[in-house]
C-alpha positions as CSV (number, residue, x, y, z in Angstrom):
1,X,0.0,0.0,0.0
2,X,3.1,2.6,0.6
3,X,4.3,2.3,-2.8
4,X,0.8,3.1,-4.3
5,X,0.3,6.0,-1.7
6,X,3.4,7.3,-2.4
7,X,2.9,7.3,-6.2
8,X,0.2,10.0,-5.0
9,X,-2.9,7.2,-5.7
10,X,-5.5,6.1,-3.4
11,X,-6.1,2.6,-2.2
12,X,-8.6,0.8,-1.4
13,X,-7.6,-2.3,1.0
14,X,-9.9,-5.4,1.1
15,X,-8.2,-7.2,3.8
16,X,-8.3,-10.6,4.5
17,X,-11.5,-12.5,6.0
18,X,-9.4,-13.2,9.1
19,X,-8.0,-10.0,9.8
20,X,-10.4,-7.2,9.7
21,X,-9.4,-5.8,13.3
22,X,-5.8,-5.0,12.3
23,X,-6.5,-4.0,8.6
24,X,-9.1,-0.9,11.0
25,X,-6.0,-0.3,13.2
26,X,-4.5,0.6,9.7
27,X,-7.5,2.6,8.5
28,X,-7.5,4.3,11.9
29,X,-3.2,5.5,11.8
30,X,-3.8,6.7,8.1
31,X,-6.5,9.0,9.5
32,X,-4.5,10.3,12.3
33,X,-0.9,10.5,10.0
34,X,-3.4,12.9,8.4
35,X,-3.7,11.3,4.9
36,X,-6.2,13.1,2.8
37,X,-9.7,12.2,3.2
38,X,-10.4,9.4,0.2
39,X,-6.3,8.6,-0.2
40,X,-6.6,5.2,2.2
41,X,-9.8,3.2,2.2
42,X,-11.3,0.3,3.6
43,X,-13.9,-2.0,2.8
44,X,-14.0,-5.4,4.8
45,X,-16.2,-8.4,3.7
46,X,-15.8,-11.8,2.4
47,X,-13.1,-12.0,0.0
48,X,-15.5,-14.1,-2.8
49,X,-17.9,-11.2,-2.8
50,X,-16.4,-7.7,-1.7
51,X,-12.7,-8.8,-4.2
52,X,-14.0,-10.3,-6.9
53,X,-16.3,-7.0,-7.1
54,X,-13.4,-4.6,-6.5
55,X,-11.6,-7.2,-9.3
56,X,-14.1,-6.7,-11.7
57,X,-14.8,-3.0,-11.6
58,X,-13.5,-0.7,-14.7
59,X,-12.6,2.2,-12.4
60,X,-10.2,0.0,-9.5
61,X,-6.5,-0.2,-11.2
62,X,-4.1,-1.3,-10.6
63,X,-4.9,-4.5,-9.1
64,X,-2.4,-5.6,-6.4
65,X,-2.8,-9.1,-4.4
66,X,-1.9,-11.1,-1.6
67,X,-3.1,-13.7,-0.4
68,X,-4.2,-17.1,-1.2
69,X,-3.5,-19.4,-4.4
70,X,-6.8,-20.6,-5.1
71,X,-7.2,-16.8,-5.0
72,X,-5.2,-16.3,-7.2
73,X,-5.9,-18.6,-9.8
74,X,-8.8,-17.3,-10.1
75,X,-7.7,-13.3,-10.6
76,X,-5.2,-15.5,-13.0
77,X,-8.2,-16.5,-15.4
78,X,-9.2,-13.1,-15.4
79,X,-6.1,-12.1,-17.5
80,X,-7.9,-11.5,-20.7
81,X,-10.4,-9.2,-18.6
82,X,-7.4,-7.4,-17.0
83,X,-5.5,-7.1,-20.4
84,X,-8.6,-5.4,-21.8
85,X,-8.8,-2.9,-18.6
86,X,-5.0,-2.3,-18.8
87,X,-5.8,-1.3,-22.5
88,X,-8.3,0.7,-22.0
89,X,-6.7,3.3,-19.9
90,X,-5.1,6.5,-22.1
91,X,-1.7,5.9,-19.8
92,X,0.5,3.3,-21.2
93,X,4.1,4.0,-20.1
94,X,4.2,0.3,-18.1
95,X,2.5,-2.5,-17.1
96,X,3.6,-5.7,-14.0
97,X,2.5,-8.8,-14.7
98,X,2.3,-11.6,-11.8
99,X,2.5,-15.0,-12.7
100,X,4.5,-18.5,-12.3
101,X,4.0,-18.8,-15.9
102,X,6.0,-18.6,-19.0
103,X,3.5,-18.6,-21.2
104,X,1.3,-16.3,-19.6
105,X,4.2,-13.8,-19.5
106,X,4.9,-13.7,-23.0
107,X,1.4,-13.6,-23.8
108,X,-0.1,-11.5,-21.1
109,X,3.2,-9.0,-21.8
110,X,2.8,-9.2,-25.9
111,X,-1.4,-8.2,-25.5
112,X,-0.6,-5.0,-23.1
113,X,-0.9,-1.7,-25.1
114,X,2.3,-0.5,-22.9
115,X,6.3,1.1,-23.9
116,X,7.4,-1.8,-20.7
117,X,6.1,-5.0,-18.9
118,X,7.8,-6.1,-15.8
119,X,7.5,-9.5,-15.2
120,X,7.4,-10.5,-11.5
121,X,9.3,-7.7,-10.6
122,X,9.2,-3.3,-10.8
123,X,11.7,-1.0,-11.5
124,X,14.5,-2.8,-12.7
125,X,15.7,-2.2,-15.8
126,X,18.5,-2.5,-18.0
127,X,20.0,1.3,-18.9
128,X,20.8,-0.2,-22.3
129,X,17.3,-1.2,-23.3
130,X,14.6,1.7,-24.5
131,X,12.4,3.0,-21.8
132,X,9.5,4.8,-22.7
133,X,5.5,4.9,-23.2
134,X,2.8,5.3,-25.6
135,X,0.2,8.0,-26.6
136,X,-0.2,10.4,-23.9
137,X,2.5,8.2,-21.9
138,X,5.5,9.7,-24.0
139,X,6.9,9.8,-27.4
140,X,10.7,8.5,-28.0
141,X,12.6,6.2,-25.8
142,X,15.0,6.5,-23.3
143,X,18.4,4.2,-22.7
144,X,21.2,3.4,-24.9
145,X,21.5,4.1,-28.4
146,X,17.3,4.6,-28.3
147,X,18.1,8.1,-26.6
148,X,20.5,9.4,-29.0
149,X,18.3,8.4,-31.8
150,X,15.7,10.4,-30.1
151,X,17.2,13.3,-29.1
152,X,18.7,13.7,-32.4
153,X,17.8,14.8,-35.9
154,X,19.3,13.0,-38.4
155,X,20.2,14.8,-41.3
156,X,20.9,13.6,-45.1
157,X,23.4,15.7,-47.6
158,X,23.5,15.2,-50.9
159,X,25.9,16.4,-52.9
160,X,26.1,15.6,-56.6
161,X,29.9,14.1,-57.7
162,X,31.9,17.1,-59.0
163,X,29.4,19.9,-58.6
164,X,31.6,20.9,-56.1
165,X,35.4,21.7,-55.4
């Protein structure tokens, strides 16, 4: 939840069946630290019914989990629903992927409408690989030779044989 806050979003935390009294002791030192009203929200309720709403709603992304693996095998077969919501957003400088699977990697990663997918992991990167989104995300790529191609115009003179001495 940090990381989100701290990207200046709000969360919404649908804590686990078994553990609504600490996730309100959370609530509760948000409000006092004097986080906006809005910025850190709670909703309690059985998983099966109060997540797989927040999962399926257009206007909760990103979708972060933790918990259990039946869980999440079923947010899993939801990847061709999440690949449509990830697409539909105007924002597409990157995208994080979750999964055990090769194959749902490289597809999952290939469908997303995104300049970078992070596999299992965020904000690593190689300096020589191009960095950079899409649309109103950015134009151009940062990293290696991909910046100096960008940042420079490339220029063509032509200059017929002996017209000049």
């Amino acid at each position: 939840m940090v990381e989100s806050l701290d990207a200046g979003n709000s969360v919404i935390h649908q804590p686990a069946d078994w553990s609504p009294s600490s996730a309100a002791l959370l609530a509760d030192c948000a409000h006092q630290a004097g986080f906006p009203a809005g910025a850190c929200n709670l909703v309690q309720g059985i998983g099966e019914e109060v997540g797989a709403a927040l999962v399926a709603d257009p206007g909760v992304r990103p979708i972060t989990f933790i918990g259990s693996p039946p869980t999440a095998g079923h947010i899993g077969r939801a990847a061709a629903e999440a690949v449509e919501l990830a697409n539909s957003t105007a924002y597409e400088l990157s995208a994080i992927v979750f999964t055990t699977s090769a194959e749902r990697a490289e597809r999952v990663g290939r469908a997303l409408r995104t300049g970078l997918v992070w596999v299992n992991t965020f904000l690593v990167r190689d300096l020589t690989a191009p960095f950079g989104g899409i649309g109103i995300s950015g134009i151009g790529r940062e990293g290696g030779v991909h910046a100096l191609e960008f940042h420079s115009d490339r220029k063509t003179l032509m200059i017929l044989n002996d017209s000049v001495s």
